[in-house]
Predicted model as a PDB file, atoms N, CA, C, CB and O in Angstrom, pLDDT in the B-factor column:
MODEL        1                                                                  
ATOM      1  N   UNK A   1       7.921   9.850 -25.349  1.00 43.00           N  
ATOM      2  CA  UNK A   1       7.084   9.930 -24.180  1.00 43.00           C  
ATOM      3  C   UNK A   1       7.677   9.047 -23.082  1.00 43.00           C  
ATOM      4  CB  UNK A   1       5.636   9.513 -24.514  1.00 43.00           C  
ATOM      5  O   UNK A   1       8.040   7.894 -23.318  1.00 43.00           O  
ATOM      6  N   UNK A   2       7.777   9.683 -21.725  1.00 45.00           N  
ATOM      7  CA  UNK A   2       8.384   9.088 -20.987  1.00 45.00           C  
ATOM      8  C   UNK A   2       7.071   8.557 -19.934  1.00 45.00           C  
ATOM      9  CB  UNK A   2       9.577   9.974 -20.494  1.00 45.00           C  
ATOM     10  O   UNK A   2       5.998   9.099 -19.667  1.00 45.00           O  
ATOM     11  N   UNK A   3       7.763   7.079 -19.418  1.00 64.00           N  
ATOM     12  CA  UNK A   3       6.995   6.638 -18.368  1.00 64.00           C  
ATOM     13  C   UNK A   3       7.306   7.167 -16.448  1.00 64.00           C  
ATOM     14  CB  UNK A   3       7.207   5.052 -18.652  1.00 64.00           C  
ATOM     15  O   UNK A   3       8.346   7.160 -15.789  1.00 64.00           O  
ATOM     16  N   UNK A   4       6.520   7.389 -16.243  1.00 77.00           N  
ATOM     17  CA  UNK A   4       6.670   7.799 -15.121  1.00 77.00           C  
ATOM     18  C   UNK A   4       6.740   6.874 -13.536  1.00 77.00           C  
ATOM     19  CB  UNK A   4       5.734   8.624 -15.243  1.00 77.00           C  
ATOM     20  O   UNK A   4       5.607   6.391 -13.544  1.00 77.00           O  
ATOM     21  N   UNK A   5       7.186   6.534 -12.653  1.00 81.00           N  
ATOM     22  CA  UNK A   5       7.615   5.686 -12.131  1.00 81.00           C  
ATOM     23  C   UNK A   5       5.898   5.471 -10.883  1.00 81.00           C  
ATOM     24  CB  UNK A   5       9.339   6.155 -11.607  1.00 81.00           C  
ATOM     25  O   UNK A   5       5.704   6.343 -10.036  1.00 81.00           O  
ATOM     26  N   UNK A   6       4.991   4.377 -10.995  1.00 85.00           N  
ATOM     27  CA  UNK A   6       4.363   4.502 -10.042  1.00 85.00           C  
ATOM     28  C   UNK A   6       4.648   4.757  -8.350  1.00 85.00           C  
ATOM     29  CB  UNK A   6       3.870   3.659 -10.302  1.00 85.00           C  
ATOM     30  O   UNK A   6       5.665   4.349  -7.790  1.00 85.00           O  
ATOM     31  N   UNK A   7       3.537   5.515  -7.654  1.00 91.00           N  
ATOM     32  CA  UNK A   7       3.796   5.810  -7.028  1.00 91.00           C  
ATOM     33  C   UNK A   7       3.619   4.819  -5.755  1.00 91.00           C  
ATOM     34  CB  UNK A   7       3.458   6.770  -7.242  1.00 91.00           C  
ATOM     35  O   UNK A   7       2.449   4.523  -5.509  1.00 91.00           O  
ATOM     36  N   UNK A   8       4.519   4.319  -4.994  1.00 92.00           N  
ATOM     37  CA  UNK A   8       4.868   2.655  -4.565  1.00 92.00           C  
ATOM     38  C   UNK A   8       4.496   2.959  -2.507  1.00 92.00           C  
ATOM     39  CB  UNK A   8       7.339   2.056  -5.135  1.00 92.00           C  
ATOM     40  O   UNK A   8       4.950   3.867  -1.810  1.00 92.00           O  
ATOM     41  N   UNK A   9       3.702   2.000  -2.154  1.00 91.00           N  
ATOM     42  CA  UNK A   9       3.562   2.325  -0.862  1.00 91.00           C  
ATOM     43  C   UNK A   9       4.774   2.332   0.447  1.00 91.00           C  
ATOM     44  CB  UNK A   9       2.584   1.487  -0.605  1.00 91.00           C  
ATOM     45  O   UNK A   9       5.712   1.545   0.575  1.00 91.00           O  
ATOM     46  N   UNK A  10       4.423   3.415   1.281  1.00 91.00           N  
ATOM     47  CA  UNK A  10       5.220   3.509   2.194  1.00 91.00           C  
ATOM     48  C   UNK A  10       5.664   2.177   3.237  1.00 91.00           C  
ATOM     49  CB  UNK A  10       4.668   4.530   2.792  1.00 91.00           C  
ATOM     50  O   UNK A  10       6.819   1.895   3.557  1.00 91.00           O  
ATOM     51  N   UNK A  11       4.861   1.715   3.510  1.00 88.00           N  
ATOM     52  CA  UNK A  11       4.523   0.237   4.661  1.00 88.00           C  
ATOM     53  C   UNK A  11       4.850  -0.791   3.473  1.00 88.00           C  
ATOM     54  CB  UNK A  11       2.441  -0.032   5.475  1.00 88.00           C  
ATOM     55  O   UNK A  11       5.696  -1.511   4.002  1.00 88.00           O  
ATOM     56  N   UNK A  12       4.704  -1.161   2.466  1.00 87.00           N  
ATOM     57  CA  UNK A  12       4.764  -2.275   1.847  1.00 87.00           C  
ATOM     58  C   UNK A  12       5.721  -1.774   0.181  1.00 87.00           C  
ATOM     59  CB  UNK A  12       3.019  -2.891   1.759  1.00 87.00           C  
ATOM     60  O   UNK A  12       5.123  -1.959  -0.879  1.00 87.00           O  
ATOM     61  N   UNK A  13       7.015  -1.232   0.159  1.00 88.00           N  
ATOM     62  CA  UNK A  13       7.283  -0.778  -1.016  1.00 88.00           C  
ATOM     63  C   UNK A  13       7.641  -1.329  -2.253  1.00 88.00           C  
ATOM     64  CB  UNK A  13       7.946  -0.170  -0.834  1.00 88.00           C  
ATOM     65  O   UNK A  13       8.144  -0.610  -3.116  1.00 88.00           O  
ATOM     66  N   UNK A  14       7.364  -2.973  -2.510  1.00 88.00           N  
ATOM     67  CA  UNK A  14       7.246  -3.608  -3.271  1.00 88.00           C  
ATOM     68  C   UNK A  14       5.747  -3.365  -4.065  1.00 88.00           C  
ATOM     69  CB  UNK A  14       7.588  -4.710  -2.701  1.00 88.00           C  
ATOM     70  O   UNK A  14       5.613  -3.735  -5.232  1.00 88.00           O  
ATOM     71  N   UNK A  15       4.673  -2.729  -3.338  1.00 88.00           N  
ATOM     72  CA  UNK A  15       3.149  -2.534  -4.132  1.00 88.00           C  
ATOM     73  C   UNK A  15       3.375  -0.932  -4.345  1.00 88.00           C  
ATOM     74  CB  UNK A  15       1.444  -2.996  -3.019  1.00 88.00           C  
ATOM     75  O   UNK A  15       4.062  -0.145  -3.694  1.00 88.00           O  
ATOM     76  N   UNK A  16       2.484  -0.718  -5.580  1.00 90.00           N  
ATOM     77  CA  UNK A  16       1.948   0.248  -6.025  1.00 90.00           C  
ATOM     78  C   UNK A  16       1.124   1.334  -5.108  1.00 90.00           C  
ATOM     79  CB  UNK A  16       1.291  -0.291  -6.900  1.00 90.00           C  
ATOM     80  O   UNK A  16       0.999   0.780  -4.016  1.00 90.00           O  
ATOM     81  N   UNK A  17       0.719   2.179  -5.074  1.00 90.00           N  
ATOM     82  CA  UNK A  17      -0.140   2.632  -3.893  1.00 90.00           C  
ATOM     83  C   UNK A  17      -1.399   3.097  -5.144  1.00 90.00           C  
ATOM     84  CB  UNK A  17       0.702   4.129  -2.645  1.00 90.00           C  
ATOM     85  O   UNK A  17      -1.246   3.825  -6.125  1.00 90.00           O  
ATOM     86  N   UNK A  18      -2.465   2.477  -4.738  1.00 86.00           N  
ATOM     87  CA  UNK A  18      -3.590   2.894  -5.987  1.00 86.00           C  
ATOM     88  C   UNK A  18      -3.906   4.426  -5.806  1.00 86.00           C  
ATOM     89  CB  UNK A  18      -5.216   1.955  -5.867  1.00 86.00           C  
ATOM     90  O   UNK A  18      -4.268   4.965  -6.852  1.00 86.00           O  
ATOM     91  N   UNK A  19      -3.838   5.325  -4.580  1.00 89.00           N  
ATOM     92  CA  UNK A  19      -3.990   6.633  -4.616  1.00 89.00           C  
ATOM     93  C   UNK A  19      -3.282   7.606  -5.141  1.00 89.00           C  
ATOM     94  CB  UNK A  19      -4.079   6.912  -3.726  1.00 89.00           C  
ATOM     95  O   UNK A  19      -3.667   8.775  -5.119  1.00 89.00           O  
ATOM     96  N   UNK A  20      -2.255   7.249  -5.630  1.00 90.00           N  
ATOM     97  CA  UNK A  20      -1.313   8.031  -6.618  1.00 90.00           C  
ATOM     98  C   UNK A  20      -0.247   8.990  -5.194  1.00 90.00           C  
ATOM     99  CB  UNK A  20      -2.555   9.351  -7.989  1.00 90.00           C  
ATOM    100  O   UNK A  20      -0.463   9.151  -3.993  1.00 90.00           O  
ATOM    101  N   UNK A  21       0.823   9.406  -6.052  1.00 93.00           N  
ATOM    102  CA  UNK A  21       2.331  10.236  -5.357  1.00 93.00           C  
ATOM    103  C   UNK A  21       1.563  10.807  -3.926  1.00 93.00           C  
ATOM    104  CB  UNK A  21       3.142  11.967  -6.610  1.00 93.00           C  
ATOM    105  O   UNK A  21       1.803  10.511  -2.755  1.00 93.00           O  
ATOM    106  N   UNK A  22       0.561  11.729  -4.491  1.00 94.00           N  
ATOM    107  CA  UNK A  22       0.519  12.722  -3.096  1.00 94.00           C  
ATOM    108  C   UNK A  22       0.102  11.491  -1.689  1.00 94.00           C  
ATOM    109  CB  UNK A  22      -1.094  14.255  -3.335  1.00 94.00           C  
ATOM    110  O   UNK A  22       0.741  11.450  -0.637  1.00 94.00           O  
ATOM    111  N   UNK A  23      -0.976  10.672  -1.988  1.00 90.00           N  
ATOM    112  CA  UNK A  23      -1.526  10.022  -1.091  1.00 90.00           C  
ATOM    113  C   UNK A  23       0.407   9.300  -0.187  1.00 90.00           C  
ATOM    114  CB  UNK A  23      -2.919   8.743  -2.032  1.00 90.00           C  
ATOM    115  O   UNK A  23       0.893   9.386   0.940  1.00 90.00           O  
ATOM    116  N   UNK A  24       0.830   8.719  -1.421  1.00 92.00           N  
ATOM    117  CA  UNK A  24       1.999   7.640  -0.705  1.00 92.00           C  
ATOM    118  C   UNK A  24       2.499   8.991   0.174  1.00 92.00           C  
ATOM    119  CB  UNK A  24       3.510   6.686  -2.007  1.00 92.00           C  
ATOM    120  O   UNK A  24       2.495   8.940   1.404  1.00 92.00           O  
ATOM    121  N   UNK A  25       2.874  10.050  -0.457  1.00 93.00           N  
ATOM    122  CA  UNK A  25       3.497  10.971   0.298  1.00 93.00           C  
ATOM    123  C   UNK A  25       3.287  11.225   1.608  1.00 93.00           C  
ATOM    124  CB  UNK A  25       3.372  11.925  -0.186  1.00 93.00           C  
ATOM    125  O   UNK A  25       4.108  11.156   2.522  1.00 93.00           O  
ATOM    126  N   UNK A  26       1.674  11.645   1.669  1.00 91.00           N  
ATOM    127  CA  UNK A  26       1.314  11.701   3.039  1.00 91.00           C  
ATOM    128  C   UNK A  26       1.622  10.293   3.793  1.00 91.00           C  
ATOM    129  CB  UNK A  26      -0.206  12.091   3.125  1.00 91.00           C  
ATOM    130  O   UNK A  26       2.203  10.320   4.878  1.00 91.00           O  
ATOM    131  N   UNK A  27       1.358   9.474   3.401  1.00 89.00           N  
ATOM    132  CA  UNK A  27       1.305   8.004   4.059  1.00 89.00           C  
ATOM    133  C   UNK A  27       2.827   8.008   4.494  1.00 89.00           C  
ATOM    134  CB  UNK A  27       0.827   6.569   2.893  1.00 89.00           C  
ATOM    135  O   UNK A  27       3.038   7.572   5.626  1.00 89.00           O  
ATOM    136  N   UNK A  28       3.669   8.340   3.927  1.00 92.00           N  
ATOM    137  CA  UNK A  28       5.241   8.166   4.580  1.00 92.00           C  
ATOM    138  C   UNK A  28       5.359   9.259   5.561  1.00 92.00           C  
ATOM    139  CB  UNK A  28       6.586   8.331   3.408  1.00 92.00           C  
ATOM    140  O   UNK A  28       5.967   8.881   6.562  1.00 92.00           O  
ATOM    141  N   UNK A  29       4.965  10.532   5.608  1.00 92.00           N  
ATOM    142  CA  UNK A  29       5.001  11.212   6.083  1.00 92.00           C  
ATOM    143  C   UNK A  29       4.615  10.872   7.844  1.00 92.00           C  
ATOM    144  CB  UNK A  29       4.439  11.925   5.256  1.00 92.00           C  
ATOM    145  O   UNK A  29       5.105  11.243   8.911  1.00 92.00           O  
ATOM    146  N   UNK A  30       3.428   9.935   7.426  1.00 89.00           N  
ATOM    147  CA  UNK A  30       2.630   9.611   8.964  1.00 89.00           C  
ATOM    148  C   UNK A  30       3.622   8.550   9.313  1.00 89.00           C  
ATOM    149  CB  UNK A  30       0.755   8.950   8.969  1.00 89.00           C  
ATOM    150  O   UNK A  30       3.945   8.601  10.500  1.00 89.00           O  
ATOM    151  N   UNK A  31       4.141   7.698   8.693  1.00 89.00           N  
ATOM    152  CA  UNK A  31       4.909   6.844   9.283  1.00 89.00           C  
ATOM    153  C   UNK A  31       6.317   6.874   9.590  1.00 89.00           C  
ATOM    154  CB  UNK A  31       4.746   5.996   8.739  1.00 89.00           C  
ATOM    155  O   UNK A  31       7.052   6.144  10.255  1.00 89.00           O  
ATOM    156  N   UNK A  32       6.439   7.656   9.087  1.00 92.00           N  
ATOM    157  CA  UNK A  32       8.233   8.385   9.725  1.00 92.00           C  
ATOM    158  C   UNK A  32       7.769   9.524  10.502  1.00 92.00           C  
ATOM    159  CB  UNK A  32       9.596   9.168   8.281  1.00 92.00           C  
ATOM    160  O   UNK A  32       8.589  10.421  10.310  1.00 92.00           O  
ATOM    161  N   UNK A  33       6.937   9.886  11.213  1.00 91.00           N  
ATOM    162  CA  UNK A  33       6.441  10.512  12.770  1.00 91.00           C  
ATOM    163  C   UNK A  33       6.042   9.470  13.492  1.00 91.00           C  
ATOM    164  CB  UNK A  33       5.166  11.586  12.818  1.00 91.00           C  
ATOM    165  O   UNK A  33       6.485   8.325  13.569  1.00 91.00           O  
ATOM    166  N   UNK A  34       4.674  10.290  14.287  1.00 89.00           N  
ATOM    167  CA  UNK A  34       4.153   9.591  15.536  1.00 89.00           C  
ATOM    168  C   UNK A  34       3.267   8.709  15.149  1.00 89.00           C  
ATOM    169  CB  UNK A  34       3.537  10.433  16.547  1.00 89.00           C  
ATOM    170  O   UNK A  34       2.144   9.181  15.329  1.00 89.00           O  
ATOM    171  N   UNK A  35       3.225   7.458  14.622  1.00 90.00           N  
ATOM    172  CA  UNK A  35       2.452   6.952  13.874  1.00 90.00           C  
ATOM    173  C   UNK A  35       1.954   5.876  14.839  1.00 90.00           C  
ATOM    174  CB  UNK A  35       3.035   6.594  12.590  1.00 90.00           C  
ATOM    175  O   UNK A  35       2.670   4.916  15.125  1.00 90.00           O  
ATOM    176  N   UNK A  36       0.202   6.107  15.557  1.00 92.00           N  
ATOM    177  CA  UNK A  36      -0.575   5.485  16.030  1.00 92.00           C  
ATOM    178  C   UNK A  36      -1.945   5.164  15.649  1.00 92.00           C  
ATOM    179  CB  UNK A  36      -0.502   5.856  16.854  1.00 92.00           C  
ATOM    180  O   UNK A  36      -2.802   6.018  15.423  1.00 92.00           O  
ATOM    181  N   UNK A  37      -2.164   3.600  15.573  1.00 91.00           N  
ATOM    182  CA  UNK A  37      -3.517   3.386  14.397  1.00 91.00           C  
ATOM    183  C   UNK A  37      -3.896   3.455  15.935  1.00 91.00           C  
ATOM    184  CB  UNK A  37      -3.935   1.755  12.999  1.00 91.00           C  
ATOM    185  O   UNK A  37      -4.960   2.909  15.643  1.00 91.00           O  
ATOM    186  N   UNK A  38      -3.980   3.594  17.047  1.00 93.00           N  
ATOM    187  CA  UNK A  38      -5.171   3.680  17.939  1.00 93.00           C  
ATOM    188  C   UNK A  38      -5.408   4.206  18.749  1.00 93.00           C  
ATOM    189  CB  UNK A  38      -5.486   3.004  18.361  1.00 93.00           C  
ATOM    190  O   UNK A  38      -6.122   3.833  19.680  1.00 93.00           O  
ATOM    191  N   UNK A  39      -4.662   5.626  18.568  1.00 94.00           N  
ATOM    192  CA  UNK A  39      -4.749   7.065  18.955  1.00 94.00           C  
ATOM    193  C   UNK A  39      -5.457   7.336  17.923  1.00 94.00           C  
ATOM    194  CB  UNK A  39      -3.490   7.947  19.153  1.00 94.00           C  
ATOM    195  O   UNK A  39      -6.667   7.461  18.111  1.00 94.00           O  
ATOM    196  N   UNK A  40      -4.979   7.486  16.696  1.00 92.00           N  
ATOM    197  CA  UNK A  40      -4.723   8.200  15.626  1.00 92.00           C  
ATOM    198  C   UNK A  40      -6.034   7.996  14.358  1.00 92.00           C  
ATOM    199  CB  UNK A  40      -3.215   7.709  15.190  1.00 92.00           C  
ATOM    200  O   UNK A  40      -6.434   7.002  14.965  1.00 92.00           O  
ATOM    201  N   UNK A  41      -6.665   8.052  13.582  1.00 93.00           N  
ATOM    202  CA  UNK A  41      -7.883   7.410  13.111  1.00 93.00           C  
ATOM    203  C   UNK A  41      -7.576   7.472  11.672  1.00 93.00           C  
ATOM    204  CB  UNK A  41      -9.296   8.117  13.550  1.00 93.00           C  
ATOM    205  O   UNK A  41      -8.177   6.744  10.882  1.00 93.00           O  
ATOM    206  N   UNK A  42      -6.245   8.696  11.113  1.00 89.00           N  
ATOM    207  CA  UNK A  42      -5.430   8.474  10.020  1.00 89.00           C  
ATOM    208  C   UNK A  42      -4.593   7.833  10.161  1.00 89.00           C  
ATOM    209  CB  UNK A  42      -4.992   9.294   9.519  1.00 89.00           C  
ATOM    210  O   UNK A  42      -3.892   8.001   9.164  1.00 89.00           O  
ATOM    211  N   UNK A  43      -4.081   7.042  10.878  1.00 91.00           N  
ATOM    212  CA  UNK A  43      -3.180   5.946  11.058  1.00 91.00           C  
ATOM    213  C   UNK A  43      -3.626   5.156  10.819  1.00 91.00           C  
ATOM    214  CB  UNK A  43      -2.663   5.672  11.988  1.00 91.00           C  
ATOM    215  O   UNK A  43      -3.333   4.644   9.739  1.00 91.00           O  
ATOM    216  N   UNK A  44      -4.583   4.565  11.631  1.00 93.00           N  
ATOM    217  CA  UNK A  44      -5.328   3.648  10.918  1.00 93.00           C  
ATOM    218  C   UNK A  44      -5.662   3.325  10.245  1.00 93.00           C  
ATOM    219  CB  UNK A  44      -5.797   3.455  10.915  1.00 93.00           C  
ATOM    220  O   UNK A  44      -5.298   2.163  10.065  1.00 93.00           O  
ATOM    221  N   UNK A  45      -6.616   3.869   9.206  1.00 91.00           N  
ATOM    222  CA  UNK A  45      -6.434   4.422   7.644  1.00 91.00           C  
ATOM    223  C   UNK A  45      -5.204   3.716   6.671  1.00 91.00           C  
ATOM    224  CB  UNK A  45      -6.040   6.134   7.755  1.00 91.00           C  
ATOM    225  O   UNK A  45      -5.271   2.735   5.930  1.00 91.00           O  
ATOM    226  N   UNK A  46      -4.263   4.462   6.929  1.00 90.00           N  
ATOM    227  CA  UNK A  46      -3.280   3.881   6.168  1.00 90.00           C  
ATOM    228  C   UNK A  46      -3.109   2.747   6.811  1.00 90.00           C  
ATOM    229  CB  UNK A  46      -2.094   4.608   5.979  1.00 90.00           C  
ATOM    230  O   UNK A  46      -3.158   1.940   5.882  1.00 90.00           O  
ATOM    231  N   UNK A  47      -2.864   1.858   8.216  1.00 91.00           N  
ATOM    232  CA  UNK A  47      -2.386   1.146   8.019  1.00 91.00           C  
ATOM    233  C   UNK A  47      -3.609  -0.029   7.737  1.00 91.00           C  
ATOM    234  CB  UNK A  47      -1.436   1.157   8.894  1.00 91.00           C  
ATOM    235  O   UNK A  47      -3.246  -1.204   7.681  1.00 91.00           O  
ATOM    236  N   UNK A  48      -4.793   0.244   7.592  1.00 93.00           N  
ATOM    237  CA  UNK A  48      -5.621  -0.777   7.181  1.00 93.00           C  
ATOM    238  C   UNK A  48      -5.851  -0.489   5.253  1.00 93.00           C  
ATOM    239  CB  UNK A  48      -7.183  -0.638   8.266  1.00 93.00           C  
ATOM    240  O   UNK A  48      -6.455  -1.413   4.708  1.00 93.00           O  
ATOM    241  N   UNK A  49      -5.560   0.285   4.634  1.00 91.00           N  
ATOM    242  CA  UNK A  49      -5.105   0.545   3.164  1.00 91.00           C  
ATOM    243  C   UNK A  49      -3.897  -0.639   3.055  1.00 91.00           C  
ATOM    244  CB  UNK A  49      -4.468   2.338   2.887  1.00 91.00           C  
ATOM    245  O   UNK A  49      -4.119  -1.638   2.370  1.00 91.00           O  
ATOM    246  N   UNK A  50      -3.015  -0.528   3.540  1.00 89.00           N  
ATOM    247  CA  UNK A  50      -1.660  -1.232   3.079  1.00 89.00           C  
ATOM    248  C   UNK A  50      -2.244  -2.563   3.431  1.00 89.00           C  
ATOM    249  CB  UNK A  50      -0.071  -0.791   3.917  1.00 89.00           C  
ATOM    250  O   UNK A  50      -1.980  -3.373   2.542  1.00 89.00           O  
ATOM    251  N   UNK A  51      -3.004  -3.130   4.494  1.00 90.00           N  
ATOM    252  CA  UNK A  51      -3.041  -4.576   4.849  1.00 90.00           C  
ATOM    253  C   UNK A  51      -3.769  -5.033   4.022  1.00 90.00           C  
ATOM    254  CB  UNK A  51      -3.460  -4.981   6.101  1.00 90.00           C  
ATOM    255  O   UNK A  51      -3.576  -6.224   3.780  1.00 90.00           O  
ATOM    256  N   UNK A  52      -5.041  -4.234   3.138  1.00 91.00           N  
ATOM    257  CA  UNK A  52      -6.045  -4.508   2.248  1.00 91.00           C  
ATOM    258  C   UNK A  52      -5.513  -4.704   0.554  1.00 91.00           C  
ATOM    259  CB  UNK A  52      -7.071  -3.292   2.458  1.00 91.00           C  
ATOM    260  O   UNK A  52      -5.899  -5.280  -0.463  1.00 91.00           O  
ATOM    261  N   UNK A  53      -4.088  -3.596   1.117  1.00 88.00           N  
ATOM    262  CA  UNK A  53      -3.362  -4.175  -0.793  1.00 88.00           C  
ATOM    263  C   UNK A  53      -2.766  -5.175  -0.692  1.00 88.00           C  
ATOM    264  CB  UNK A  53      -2.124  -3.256  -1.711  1.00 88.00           C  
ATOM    265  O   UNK A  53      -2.671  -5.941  -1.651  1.00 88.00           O  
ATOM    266  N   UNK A  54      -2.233  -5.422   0.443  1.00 87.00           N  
ATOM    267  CA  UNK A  54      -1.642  -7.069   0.799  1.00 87.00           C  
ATOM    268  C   UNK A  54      -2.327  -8.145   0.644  1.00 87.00           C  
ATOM    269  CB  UNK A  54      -1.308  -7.335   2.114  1.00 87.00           C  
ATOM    270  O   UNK A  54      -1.774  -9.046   0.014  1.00 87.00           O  
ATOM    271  N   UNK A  55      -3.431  -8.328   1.054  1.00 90.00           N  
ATOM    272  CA  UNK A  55      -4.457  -9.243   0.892  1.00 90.00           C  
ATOM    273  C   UNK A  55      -5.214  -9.425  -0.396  1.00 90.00           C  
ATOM    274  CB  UNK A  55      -5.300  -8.965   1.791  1.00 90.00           C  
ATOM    275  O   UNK A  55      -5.941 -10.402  -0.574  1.00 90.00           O  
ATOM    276  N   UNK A  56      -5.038  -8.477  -1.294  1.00 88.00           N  
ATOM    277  CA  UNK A  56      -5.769  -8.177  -2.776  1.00 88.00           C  
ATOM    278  C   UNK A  56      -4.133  -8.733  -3.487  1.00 88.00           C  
ATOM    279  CB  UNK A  56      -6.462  -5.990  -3.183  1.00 88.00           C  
ATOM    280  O   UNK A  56      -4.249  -9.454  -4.479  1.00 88.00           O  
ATOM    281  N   UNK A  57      -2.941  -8.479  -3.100  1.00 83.00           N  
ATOM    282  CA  UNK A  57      -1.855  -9.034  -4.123  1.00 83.00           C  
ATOM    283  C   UNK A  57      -2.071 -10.207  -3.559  1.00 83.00           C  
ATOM    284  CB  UNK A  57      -0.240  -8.487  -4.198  1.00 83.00           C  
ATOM    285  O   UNK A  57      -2.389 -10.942  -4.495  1.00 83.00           O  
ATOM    286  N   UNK A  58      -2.085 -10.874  -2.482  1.00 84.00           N  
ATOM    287  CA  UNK A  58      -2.083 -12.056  -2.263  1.00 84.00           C  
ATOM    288  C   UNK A  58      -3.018 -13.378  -2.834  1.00 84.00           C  
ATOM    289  CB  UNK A  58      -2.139 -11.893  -1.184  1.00 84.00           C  
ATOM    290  O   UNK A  58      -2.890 -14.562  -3.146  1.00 84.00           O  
ATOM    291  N   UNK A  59      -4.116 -12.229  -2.732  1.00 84.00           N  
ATOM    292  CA  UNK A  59      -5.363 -13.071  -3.306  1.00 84.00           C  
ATOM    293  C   UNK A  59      -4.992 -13.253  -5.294  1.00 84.00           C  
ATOM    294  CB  UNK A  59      -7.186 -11.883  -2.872  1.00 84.00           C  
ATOM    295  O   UNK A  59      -5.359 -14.158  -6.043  1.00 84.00           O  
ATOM    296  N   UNK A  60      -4.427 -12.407  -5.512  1.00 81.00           N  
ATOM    297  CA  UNK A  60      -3.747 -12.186  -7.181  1.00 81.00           C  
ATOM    298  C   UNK A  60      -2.565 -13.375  -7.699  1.00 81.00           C  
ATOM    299  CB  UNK A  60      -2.775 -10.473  -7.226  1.00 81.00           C  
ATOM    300  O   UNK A  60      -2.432 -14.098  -8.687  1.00 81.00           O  
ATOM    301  N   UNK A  61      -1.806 -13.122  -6.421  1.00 75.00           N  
ATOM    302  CA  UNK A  61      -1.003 -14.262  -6.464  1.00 75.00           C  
ATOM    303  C   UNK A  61      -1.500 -16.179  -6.112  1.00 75.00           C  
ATOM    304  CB  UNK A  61       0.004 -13.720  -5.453  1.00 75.00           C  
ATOM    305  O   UNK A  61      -0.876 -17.138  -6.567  1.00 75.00           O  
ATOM    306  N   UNK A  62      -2.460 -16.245  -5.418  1.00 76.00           N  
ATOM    307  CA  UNK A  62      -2.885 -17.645  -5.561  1.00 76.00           C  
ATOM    308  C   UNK A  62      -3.512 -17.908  -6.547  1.00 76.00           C  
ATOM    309  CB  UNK A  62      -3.568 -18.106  -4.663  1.00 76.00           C  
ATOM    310  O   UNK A  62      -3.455 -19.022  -7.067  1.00 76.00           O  
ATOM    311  N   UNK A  63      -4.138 -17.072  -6.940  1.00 72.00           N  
ATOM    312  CA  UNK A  63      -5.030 -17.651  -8.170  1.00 72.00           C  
ATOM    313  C   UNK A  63      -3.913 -17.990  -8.902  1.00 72.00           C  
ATOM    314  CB  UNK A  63      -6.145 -16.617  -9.027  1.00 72.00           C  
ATOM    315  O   UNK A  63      -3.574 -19.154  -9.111  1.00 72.00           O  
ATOM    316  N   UNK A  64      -3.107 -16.643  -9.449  1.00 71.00           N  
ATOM    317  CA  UNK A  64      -2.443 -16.940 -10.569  1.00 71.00           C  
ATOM    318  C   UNK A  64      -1.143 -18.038 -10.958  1.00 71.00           C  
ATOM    319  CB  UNK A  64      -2.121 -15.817 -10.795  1.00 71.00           C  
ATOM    320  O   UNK A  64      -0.468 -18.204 -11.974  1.00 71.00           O  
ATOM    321  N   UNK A  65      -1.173 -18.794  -9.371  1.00 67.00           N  
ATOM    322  CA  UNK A  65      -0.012 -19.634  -8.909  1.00 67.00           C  
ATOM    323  C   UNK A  65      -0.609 -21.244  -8.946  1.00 67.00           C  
ATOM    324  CB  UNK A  65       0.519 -19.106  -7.246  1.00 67.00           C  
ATOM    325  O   UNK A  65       0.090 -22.241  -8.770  1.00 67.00           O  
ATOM    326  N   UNK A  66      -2.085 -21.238  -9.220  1.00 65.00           N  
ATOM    327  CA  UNK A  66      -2.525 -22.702  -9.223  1.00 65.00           C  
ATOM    328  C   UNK A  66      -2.546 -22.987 -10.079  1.00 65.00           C  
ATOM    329  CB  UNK A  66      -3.493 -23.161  -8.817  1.00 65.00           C  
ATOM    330  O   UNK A  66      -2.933 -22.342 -11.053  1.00 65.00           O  
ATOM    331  N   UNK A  67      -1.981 -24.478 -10.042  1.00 67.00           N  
ATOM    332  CA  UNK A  67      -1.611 -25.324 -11.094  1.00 67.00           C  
ATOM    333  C   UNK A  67      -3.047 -25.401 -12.080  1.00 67.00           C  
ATOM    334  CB  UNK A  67      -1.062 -26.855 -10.435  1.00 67.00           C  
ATOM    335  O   UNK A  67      -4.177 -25.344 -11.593  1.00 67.00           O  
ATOM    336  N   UNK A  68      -2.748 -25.550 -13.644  1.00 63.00           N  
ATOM    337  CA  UNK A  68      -3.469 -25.850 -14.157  1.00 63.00           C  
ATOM    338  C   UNK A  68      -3.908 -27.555 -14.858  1.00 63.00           C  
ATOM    339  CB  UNK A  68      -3.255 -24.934 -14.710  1.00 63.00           C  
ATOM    340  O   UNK A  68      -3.016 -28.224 -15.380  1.00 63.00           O  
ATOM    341  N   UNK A  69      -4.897 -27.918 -14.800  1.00 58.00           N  
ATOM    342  CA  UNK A  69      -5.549 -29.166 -15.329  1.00 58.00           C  
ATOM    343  C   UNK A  69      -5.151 -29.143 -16.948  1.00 58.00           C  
ATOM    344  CB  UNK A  69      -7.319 -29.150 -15.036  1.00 58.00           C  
ATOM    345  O   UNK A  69      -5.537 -30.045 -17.691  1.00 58.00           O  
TER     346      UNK A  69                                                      
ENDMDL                                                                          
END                                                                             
């Protein structure tokens, strides 16, 4: 059984994208065009998705980075 490679965000490609292949797909799609979060209200979208997985790894990473007693 083979593992299959998660499907990794367009804006941030070090994270996972929790919506799975098709979602990242579209999401690259918008950002290699005309990509405006304030024209655009799917722009936005994604780019407030990617800032919210940033802030959730980040928040993952302090915890898991403080020293223990």
């Amino acid at each position: 059984m083979s593992r299959s490679k998660p499907a990794m965000c367009p804006l941030f490609p070090d994270m996972p994208c929790p919506q799975g292949q098709d979602s990242a797909d579209a999401c690259k799609v918008r950002m290699e065009g005309d990509l405006n979060p304030l024209l655009n209200f799917r722009d936005y979208l994604f780019i407030n998705c990617a800032l919210q997985r940033a802030k959730e790894n980040e928040q993952k990473y302090k915890i898991s980075s403080k020293p223990k007693d």
